[in-house]
C-alpha positions as CSV (number, residue, x, y, z in Angstrom):
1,X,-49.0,-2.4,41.6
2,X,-46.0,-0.7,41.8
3,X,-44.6,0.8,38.1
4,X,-41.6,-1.2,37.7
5,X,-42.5,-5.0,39.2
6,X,-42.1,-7.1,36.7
7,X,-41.5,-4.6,33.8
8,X,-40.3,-6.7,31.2
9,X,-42.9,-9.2,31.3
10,X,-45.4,-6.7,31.3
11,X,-43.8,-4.9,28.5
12,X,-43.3,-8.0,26.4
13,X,-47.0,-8.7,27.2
14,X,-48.0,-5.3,26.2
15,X,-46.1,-5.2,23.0
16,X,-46.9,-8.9,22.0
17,X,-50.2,-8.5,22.7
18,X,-50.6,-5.6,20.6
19,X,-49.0,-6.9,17.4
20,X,-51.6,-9.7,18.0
21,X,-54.1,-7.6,18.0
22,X,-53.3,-5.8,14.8
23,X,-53.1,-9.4,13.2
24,X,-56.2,-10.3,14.6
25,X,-57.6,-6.9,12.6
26,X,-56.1,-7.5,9.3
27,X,-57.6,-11.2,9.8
28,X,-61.4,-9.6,10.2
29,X,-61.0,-7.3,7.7
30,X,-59.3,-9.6,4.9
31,X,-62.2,-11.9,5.9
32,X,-64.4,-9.2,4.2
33,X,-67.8,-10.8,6.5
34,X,-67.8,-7.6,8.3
35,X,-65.2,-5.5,11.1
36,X,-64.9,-4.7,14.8
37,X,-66.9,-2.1,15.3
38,X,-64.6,0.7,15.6
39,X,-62.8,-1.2,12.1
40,X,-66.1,0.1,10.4
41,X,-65.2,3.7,11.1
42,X,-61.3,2.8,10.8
43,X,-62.1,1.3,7.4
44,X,-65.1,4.2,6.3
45,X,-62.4,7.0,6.6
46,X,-59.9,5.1,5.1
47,X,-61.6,5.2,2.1
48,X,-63.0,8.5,2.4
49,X,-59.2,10.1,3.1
50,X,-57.9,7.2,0.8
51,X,-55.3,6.9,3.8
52,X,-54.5,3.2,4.6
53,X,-56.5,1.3,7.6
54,X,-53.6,1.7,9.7
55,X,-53.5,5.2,9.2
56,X,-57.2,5.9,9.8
57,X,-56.6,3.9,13.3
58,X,-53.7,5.8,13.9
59,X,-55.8,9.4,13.5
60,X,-58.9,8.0,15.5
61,X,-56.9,6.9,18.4
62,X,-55.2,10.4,18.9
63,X,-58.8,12.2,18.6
64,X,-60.2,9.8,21.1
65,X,-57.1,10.6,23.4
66,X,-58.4,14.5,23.0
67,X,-61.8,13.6,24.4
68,X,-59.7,11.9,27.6
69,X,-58.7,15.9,28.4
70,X,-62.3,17.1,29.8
71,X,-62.6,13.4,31.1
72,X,-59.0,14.0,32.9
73,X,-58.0,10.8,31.9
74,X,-54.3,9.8,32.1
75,X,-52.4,7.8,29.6
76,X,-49.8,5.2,30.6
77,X,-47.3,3.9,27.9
78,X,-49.8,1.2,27.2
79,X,-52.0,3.9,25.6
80,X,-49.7,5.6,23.8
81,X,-48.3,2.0,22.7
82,X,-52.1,1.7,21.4
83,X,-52.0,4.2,19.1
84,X,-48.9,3.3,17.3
85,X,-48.1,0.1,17.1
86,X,-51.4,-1.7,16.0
87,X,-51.9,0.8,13.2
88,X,-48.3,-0.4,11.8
89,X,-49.1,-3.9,12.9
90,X,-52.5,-3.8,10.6
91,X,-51.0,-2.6,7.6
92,X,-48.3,-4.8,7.6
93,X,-50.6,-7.7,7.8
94,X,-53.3,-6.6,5.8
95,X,-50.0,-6.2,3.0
96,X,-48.9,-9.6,4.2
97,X,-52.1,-12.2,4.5
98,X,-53.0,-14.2,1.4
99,X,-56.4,-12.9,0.5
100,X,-59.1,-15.8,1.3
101,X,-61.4,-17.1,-1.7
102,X,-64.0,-19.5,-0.7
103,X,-66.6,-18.6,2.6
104,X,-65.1,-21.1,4.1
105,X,-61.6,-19.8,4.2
106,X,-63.1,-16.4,4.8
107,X,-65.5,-17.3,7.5
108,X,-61.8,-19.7,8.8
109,X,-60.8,-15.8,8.7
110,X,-62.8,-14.2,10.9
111,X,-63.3,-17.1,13.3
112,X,-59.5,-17.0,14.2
113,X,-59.4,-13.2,14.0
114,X,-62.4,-13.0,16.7
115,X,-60.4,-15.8,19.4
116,X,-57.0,-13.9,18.4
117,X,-58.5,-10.5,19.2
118,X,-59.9,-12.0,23.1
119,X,-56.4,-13.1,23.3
120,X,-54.9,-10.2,22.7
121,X,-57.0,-7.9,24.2
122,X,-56.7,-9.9,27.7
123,X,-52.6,-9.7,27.1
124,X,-52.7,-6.0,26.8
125,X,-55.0,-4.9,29.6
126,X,-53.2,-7.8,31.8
127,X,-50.0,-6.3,31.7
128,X,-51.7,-3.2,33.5
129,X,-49.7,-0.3,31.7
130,X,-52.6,2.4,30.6
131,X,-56.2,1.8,28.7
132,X,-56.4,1.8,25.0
133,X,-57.6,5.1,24.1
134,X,-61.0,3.0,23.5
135,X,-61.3,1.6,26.4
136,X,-60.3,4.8,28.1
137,X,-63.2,6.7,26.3
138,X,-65.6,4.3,28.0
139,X,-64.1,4.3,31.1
140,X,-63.9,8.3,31.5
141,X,-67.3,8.6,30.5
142,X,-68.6,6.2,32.7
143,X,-66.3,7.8,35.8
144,X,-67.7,11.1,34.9
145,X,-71.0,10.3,34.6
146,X,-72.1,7.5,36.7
147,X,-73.4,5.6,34.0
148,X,-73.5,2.1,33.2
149,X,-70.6,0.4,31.6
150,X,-72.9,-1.7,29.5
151,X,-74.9,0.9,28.3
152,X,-72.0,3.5,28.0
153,X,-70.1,0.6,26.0
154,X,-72.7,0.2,23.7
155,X,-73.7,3.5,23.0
156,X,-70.1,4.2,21.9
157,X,-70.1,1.0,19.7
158,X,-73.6,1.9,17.9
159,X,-72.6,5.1,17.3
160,X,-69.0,4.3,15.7
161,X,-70.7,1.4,13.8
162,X,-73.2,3.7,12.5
163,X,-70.4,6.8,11.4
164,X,-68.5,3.9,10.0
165,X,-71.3,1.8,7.7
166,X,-72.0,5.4,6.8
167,X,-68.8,6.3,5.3
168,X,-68.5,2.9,3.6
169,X,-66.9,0.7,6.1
170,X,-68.3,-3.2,6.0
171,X,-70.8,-4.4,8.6
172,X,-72.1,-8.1,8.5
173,X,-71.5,-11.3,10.3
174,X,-68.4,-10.8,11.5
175,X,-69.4,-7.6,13.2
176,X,-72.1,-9.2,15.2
177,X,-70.2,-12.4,16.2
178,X,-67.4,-10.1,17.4
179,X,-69.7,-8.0,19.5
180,X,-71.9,-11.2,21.1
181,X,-68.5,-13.0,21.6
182,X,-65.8,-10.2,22.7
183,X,-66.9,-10.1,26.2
184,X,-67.0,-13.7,26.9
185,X,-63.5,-14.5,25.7
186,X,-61.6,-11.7,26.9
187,X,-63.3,-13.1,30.7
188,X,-61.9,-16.2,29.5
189,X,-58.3,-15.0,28.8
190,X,-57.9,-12.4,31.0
191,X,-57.3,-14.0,34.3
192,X,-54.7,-16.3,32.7
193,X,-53.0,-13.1,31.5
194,X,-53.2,-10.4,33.6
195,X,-49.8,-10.0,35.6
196,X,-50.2,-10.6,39.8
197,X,-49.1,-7.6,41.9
198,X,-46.5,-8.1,44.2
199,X,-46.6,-10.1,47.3
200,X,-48.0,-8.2,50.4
């Protein structure tokens, strides 16, 4: 796809679904029934550092973009979009959402966080300008060694789970649901959002 067809809906794609996806954070964490996987470790050195959330994202993403040099990865402005605006997006809507009292408003919480984050994930990688550093990660690893995405995927998300629970970050239903229901949804979404290439 050639770098400038239709730029600025890809960029208002990209941008929206980003802020999205920070909401969709602050939603699963204010939930308190357990985070994303990588929001464990996000959320264990938050309070290790005592930076905020957003912060801790901020840091992780740019050492995960490190680890794309031996992978010779390359970063579009999607990536570096990544980094930056979902770490302000969180903290501003962790500041923001009224915290929920009763399971059911919590559990309300995380349900809508969980769709939200398909959603959003589908609109960034469908406007096609660079991998999360994340999803990079995965993918470099799996160019460079062959491996299978599933297995590679995993790994990763076992290991940052475990790092995170370790250093305090919450694990529990919401972790698990997000995990058996991420892949599904984003196939869902995707197709709907991912931006055609040009006509031949």
């Amino acid at each position: 796809m050639p770098v400038r067809y239709r730029l600025p809906r890809r960029l208002a794609q990209l941008y929206l679904g980003l802020i999205l996806y920070g909401l969709s954070m602050g939603l699963i964490i204010g939930s308190t029934l357990g985070n994303m996987p990588w929001d464990v470790l996000h959320q264990g050195a938050a309070k290790q550092t005592g930076v905020s959330i957003g912060t801790a994202a901020a840091i992780v993403g740019v050492l995960v973009l490190l680890a794309w040099i031996p992978l010779r990865e390359r970063p579009g402005i999607g990536t570096i979009s990544n980094v930056i605006v979902i770490s302000v997006a969180v903290d501003v809507f962790l500041n923001v959402l009224p915290v929920p009292g009763p399971l059911p408003a919590r559990i309300g919480y995380a349900a809508v966080g969980i769709v939200l984050n398909g959603v959003a994930t589908a609109a960034y990688i469908g406007a096609a300008l660079g991998p999360g550093p994340r999803d990079g990660l995965m993918t470099g690893i799996v160019r460079r060694t062959g491996g299978s995405v599933r297995v590679i995927r995993t790994g990763i998300e076992i290991a940052v789970v475990a790092i995170g629970w370790l250093l305090g970050g919450t694990l529990g239903f919401s972790t698990a649901a997000y995990a058996l229901l991420i892949g599904p949804l984003v196939q869902i979404f995707l197709p709907r959002l991912t931006v055609a290439g040009p006509p031949n």
